[in-house]
LOTILO-993175 format. One record per atom (N, C-alpha, C): residue number from 1; residue in three letters; atom name; x, y, z. Coordinates in pm, 1 decimal. Atoms other than C-alpha are relative to their C-alpha. Layout:
   num   residuo   atomo       east      north         up
   NUM       ALA      CA          X          Y          Z
...
***
This chain:
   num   residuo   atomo       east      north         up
     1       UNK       N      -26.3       71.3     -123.0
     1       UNK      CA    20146.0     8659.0    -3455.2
     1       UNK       C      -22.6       95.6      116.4
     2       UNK       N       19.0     -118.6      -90.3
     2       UNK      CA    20035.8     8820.4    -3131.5
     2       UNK       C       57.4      -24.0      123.2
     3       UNK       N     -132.2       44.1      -59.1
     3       UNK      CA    20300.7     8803.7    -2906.5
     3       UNK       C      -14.2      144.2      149.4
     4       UNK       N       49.1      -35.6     -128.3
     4       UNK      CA    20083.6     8984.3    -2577.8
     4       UNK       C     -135.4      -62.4      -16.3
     5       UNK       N       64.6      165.5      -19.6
     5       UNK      CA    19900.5     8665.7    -2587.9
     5       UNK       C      -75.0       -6.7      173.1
     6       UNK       N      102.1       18.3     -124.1
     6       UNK      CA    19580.5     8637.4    -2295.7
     6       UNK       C      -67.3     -143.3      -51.8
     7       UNK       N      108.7       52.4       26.4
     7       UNK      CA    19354.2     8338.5    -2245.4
     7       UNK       C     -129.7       71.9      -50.5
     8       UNK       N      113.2      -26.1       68.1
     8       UNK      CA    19096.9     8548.8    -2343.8
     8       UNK       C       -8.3       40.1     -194.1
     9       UNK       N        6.2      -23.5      101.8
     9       UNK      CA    19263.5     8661.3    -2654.4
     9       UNK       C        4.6     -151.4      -94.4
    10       UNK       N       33.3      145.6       44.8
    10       UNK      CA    19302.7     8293.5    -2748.5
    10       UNK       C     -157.7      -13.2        0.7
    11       UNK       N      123.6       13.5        0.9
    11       UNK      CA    18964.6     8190.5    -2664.3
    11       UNK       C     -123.6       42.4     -125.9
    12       UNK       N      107.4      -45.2       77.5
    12       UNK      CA    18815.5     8463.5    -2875.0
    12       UNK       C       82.2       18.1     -125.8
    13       UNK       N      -50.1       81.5      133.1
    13       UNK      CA    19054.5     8337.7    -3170.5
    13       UNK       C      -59.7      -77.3      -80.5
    14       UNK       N       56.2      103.4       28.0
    14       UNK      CA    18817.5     8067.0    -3226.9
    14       UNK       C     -141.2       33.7      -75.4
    15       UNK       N      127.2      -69.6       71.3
    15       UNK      CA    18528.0     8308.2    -3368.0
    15       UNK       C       64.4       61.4     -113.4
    16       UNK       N      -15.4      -54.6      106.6
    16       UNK      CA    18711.9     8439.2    -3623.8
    16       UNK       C      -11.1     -108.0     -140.8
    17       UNK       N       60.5       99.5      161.9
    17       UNK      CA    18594.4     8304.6    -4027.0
    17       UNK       C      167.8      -96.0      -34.1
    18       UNK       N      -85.8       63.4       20.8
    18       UNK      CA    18979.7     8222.7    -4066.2
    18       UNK       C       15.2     -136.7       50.3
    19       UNK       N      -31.7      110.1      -70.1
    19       UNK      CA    19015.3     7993.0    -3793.6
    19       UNK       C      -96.0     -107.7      -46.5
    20       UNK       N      134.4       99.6        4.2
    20       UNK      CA    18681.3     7819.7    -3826.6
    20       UNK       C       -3.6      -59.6     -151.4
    21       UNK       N      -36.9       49.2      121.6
    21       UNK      CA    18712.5     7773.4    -4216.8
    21       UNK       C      106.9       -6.8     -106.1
    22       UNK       N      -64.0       17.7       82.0
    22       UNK      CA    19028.1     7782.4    -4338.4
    22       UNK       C      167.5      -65.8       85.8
    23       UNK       N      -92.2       54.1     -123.1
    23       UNK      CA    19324.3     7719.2    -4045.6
    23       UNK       C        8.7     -164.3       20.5
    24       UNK       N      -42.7      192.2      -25.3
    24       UNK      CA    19465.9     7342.9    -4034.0
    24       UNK       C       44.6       11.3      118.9
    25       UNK       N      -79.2      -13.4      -55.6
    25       UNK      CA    19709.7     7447.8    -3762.7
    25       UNK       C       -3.0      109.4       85.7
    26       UNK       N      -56.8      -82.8     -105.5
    26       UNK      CA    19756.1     7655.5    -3433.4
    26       UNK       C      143.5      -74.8       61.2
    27       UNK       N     -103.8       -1.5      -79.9
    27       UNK      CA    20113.4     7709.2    -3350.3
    27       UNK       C       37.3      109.7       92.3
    28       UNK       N      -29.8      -43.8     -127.4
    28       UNK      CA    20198.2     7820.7    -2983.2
    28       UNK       C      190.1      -12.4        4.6
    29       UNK       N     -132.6       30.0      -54.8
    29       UNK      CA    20572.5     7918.9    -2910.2
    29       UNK       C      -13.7       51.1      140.8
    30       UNK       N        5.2      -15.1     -144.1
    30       UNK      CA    20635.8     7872.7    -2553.9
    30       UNK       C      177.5       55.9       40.9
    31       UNK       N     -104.4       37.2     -113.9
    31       UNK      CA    20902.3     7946.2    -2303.8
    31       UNK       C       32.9       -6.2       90.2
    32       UNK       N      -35.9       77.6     -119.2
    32       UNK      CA    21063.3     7757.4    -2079.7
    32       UNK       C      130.8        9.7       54.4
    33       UNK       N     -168.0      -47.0      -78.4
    33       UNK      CA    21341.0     7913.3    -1878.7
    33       UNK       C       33.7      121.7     -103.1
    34       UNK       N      -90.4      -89.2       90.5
    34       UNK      CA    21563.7     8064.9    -2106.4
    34       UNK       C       16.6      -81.8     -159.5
    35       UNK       N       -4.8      102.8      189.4
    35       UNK      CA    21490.4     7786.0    -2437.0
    35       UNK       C     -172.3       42.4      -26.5
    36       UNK       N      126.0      -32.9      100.2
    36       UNK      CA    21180.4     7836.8    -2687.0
    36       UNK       C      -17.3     -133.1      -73.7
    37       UNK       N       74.9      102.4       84.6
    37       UNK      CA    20962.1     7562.8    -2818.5
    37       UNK       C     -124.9       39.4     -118.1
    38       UNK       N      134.6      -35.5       97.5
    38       UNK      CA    20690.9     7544.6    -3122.3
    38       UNK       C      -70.8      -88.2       49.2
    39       UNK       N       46.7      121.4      -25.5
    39       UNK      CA    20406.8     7338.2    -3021.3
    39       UNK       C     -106.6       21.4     -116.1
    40       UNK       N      122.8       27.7       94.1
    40       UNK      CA    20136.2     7223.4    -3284.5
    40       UNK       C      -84.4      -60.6        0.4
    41       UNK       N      102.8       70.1      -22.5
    41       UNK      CA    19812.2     7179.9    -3290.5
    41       UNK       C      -52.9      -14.7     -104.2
    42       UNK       N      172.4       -7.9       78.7
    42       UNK      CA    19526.6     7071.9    -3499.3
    42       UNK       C     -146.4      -17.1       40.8
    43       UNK       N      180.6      -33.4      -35.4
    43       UNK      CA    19164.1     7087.4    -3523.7
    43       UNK       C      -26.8     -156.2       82.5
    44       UNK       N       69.9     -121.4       -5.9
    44       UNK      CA    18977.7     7081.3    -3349.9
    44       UNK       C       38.2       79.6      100.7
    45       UNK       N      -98.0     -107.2      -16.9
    45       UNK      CA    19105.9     7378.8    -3200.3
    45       UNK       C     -117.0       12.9      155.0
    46       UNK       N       78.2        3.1      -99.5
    46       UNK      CA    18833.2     7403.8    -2916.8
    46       UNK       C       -6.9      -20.3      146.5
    47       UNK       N       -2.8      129.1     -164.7
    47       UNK      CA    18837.9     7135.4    -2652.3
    47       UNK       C      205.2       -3.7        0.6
    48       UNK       N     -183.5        7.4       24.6
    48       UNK      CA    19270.7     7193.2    -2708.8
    48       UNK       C        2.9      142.3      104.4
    49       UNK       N      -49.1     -162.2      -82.5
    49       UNK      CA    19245.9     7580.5    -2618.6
    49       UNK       C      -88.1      -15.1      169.0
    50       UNK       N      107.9        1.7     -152.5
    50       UNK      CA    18938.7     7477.0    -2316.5
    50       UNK       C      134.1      -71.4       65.2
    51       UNK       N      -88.8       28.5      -60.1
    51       UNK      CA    19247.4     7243.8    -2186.6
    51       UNK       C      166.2      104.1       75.3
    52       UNK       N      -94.5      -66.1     -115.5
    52       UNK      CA    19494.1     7499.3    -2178.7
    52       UNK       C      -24.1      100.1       73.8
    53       UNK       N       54.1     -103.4     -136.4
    53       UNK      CA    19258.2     7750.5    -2024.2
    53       UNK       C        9.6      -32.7      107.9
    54       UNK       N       21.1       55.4     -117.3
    54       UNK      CA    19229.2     7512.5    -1739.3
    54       UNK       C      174.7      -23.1       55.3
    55       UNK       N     -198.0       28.9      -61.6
    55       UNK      CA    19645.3     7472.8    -1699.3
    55       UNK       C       44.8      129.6       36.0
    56       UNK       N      -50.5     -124.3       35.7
    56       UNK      CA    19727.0     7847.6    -1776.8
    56       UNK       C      -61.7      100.7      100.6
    57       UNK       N       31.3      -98.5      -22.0
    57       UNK      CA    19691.8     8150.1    -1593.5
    57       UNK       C      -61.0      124.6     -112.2
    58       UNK       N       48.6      -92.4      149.9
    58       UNK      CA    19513.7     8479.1    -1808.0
    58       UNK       C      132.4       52.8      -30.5
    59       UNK       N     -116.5      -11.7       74.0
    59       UNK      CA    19865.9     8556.4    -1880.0
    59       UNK       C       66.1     -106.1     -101.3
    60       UNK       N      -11.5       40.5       71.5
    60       UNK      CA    19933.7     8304.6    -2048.9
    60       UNK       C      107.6     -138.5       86.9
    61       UNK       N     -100.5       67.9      -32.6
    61       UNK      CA    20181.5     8117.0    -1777.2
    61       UNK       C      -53.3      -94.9       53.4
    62       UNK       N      121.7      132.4      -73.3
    62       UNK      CA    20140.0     7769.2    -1637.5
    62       UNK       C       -9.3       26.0      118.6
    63       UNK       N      -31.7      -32.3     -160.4
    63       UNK      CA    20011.1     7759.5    -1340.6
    63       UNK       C       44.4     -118.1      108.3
    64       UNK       N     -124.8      104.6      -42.1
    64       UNK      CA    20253.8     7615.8    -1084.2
    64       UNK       C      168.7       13.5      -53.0
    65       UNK       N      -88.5       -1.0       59.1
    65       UNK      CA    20518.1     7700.9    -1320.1
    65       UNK       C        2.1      130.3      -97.2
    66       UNK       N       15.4      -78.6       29.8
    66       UNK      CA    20541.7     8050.4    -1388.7
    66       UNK       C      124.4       39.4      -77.2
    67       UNK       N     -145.3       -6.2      147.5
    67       UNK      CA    20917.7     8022.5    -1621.5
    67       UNK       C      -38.4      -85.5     -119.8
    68       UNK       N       44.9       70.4      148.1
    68       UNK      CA    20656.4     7856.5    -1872.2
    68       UNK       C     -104.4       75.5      -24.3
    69       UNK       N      135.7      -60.8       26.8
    69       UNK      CA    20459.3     8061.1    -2052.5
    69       UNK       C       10.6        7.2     -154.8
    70       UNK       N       76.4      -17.9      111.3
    70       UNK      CA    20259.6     8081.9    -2381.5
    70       UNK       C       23.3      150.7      -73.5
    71       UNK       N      -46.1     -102.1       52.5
    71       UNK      CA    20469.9     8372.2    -2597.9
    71       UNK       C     -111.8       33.1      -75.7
    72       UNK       N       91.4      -44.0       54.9
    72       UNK      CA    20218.1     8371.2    -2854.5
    72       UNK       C      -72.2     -139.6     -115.0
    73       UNK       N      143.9       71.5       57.8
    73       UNK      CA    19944.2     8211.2    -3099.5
    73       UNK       C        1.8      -24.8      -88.1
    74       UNK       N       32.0      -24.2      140.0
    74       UNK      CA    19925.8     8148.5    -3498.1
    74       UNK       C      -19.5      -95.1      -35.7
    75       UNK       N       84.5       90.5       16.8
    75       UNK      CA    19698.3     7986.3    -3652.5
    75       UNK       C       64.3      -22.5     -185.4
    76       UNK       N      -70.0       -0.5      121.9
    76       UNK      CA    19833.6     7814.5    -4028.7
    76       UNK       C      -78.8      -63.9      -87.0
    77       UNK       N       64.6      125.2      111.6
    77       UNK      CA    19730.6     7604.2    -4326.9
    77       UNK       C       91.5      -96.5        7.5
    78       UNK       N      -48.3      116.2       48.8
    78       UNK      CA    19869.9     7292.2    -4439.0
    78       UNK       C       93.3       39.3     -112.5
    79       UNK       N      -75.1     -121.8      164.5
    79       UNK      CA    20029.7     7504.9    -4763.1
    79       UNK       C      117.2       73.7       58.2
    80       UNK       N     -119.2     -110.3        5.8
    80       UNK      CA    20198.8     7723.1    -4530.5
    80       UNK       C       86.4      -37.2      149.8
    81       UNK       N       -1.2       58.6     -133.5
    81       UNK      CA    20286.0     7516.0    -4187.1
    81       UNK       C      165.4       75.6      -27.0
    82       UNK       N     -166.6      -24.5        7.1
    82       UNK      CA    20694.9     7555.0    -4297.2
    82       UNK       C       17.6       90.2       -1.2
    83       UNK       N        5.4     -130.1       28.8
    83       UNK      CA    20656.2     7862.3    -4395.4
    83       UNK       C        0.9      100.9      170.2
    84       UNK       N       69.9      -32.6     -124.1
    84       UNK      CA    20483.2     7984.6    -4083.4
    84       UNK       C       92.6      -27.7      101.9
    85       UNK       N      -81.2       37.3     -123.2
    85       UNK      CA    20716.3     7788.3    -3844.3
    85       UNK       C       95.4       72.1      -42.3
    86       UNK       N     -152.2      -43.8       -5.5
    86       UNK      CA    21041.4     7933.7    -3994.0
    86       UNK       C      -47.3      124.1       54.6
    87       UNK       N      -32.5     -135.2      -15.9
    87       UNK      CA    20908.2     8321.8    -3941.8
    87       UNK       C      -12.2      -13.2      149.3
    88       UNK       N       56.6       -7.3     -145.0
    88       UNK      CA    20777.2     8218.7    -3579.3
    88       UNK       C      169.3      -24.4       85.1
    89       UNK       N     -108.1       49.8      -76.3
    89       UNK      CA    21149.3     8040.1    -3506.1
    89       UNK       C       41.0      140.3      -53.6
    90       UNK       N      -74.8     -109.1       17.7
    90       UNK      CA    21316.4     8375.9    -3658.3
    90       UNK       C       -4.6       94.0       95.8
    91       UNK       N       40.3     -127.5     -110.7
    91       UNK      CA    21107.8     8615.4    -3398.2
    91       UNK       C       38.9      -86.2      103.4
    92       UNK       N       -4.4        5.3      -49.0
    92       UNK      CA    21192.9     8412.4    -3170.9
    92       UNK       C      163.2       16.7       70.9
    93       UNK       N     -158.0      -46.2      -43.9
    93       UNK      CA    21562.9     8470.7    -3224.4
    93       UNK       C       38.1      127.5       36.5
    94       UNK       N      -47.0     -158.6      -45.2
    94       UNK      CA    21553.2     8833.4    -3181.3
    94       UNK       C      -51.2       24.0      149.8
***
């Protein structure tokens, strides 16, 4: 999980062999204020990340709303979605 998270490092997420052939799932934990969300995506992963380039600052925060920002990125399977979400909610407790 990469948790100094850029639009560009997103962006160039989308060239790697994982994402492109094996990844069901990008989960984004955000936060908002002082609470933490998971958001989930699926494919296609593309025209999703071009949308939040266009919302987001290259930090990762919205823009307009700079107590929301995009902690970090991970991309999952279908095999391991539960898996994946519990370690993402754990880091997010520390």
């Amino acid at each position: 999980m990469d948790t100094n998270l850029t639009l560009t490092k997103l962006k160039e997420s989308l060239d790697h062999n994982y994402v492109q052939q094996v990844a069901d799932y990008l989960i984004l934990a955000v936060k908002r204020g002082n609470s933490h969300e998971k958001v989930i995506l699926d494919k296609p992963f593309e025209e999703k990340i071009e949308n939040i380039c266009k919302d987001h600052n290259e930090d990762c925060t919205l823009i307009g709303s700079p107590h929301v920002k995009i902690l970090s990125a991970q991309y999952t399977t279908r095999r391991h979605l539960d898996e994946t979400l519990q370690q993402i909610h754990n880091s997010l407790q520390n």
